[in-house]
N, C-alpha and C positions, 0 to 999 in steps of 0.2 A: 562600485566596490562590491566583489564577494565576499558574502558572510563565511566563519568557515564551516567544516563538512562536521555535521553530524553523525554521530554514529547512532544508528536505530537498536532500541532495546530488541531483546530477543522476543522474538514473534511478530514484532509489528509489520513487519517488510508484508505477511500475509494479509492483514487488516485493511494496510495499504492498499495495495492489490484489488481485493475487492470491493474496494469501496471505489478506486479507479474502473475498475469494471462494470459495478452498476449502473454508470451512465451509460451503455449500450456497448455493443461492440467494437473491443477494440484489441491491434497489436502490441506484440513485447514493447518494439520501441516507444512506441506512444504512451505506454503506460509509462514506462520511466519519463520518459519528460514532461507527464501530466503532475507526477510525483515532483519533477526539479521544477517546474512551474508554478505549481500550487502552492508548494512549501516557499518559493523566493528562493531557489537555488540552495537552501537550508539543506536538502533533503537529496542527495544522490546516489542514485541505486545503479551500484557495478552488474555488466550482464551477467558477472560470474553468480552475483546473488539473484537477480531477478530471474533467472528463465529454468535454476530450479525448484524455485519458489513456485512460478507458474506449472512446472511438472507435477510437483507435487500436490498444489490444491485441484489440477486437472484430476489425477489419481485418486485424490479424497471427494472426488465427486462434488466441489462446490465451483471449479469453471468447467467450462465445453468450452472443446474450440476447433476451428474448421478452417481451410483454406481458404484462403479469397484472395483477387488482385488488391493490392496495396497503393495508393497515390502515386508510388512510383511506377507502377505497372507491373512489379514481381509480385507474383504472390506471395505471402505473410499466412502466417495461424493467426487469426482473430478470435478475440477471448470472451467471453458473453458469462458472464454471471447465471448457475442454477437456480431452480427454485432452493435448493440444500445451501448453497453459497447465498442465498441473500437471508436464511434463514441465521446462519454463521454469524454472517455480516451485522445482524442486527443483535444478539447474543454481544461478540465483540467491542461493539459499540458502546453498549452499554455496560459493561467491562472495564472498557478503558476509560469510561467518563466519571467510575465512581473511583478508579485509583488516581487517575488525574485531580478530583477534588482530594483525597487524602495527601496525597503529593502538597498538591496548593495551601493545603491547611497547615503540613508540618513545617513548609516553608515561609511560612506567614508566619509563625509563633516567635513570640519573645525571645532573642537571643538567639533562632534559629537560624539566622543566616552568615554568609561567609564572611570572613572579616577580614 
């Protein structure tokens, strides 16, 4: 059974990204399905969102990316996290993990949840 589709708050899809990317190099495709993988299919990223997503953190200097043969033997742009993008990466992270707890806190309170 699929869960159904989430929608990603604004900014995350980039968080994402590089956090896919800091496990080494890797292509567009891959990273989307590292993303519907990891999440349980929770989580899926349209190419129309993913590859300007990758343009633009390429342009903001926090990925490099280079041609290479692909598994299937086309080449692909492989994506490799900066030193400036794991710098990001780790900023973000920590970010996200103190709004996630305030998240968790006002949803934990007395009377705070759906009814």
């Amino acid at each position: 059974m699929n869960a159904p589709k989430t929608e990603l708050p604004q900014g995350t899809l980039d968080l994402l990204v590089l956090q896919v990317a800091a496990n080494g190099p890797i292509h567009g495709y891959g990273i989307a399905q590292r993303i519907k993988q990891i999440s349980r299919e929770v989580l899926q990223v349209p190419q129309g969102s993913l590859y300007p997503a990758l343009h633009r953190l390429e342009n903001r200097k926090l990925l490099a990316a280079e041609w290479k043969p692909s598994d299937t033997g086309r080449d692909a742009r492989f994506y490799r996290l900066t030193p400036k993008g794991r710098a990001r990466l780790q900023e973000q992270t920590e970010s996200w993990a103190r709004l996630a707890e305030a998240v968790g806190l006002i949803l934990g309170t007395a009377g705070g949840g759906a009814r």
